[in-house]
C-alpha positions, 0 to 999 in steps of 0.5 A: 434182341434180334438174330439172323441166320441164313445163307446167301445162294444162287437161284435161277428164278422165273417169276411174272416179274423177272424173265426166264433164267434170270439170276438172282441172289437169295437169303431167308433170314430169321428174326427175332423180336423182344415179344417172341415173334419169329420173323422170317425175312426173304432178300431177293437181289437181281445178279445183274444189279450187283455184278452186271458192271462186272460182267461187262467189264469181265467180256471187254477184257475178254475180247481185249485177250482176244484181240492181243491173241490174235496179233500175238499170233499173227506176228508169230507167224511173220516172224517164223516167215522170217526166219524161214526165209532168213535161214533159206536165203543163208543156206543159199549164199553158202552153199554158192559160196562152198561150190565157188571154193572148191572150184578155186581149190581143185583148179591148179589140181585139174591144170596139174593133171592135165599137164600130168597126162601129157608128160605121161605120153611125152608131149612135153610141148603141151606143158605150159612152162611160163606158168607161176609156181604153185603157192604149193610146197608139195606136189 
C-alpha cells in the first residue's frame, strides 16, 4: 500500500520560475510502494492560483468598507451640523421668548411704582385713575 505524511505550509519562494516574494504552498509527501521503494513527492501550488480570486474579492469589499465609512462619516457629520444649529436657533427663540415675558410681567409693576413715587410726593394728578384694574388681587 501507499502512505502519505506531511504538512501543507506557507514558503516565500524565489526561484528563476516564479518572482521575488511570491507565495506558494508547499507539501513533501512520502510514498510507499508494494516493492519497498520509498518515494518522496514535493507539490508546489502558486497562492495566487488558489486564493488569488479571494483576494480580489477580499480588497473590492475592502474599499467597499471604505467607502460606506466615509459616507457614514460624512452624514454624521451633518447631522451633528444639525443638531447644533437646531439646538442654537431653540436656545434663541427662548431666550427672546423669556426677555418678551418678563418684560409683559414687570410692566404693570414698573407703571405701579411709578404711580407710587407720585403718590409719595402728593402729586396725586400725575396718577392715572382712568386705568383698568390690575388682573391682580394683591397689590
Amino acid at each position: 500500500g501507499m502512505a502519505v505524511s506531511g504538512n501543507l505550509t506557507m514558503l516565500n519562494v524565489t526561484t528563476d520560475l516564479a518572482p521575488e516574494g511570491e507565495e506558494f504552498y508547499y507539501r513533501l509527501g512520502r510514498l510507499y510502494d508494494e516493492y519497498g521503494v520509498d518515494w518522496y513527492v514535493h507539490l508546489v501550488i502558486d497562492r495566487a492560483y488558489i486564493l488569488g480570486s479571494i483576494d480580489r474579492e477580499v480588497a473590492v469589499t475592502n474599499t467597499d468598507i471604505q467607502v460606506s465609512q466615509r459616507k457614514v462619516d460624512d452624514d454624521l457629520g451633518k447631522s451633528r451640523q444639525l443638531l447644533f444649529k437646531c439646538v442654537a436657533g431653540v436656545t434663541v427663540i427662548l431666550t427672546v421668548l423669556s426677555v418678551v415675558f418678563v418684560l409683559r410681567i414687570i410692566k404693570p409693576l414698573v407703571v405701579l411704582e411709578k404711580e407710587m413715587a407720585e403718590v409719595a410726593v402728593m402729586k396725586l394728578e400725575l396718577v392715572d385713575t382712568r386705568r383698568p384694574l390690575s388682573n391682580l388681587k394683591e397689590v
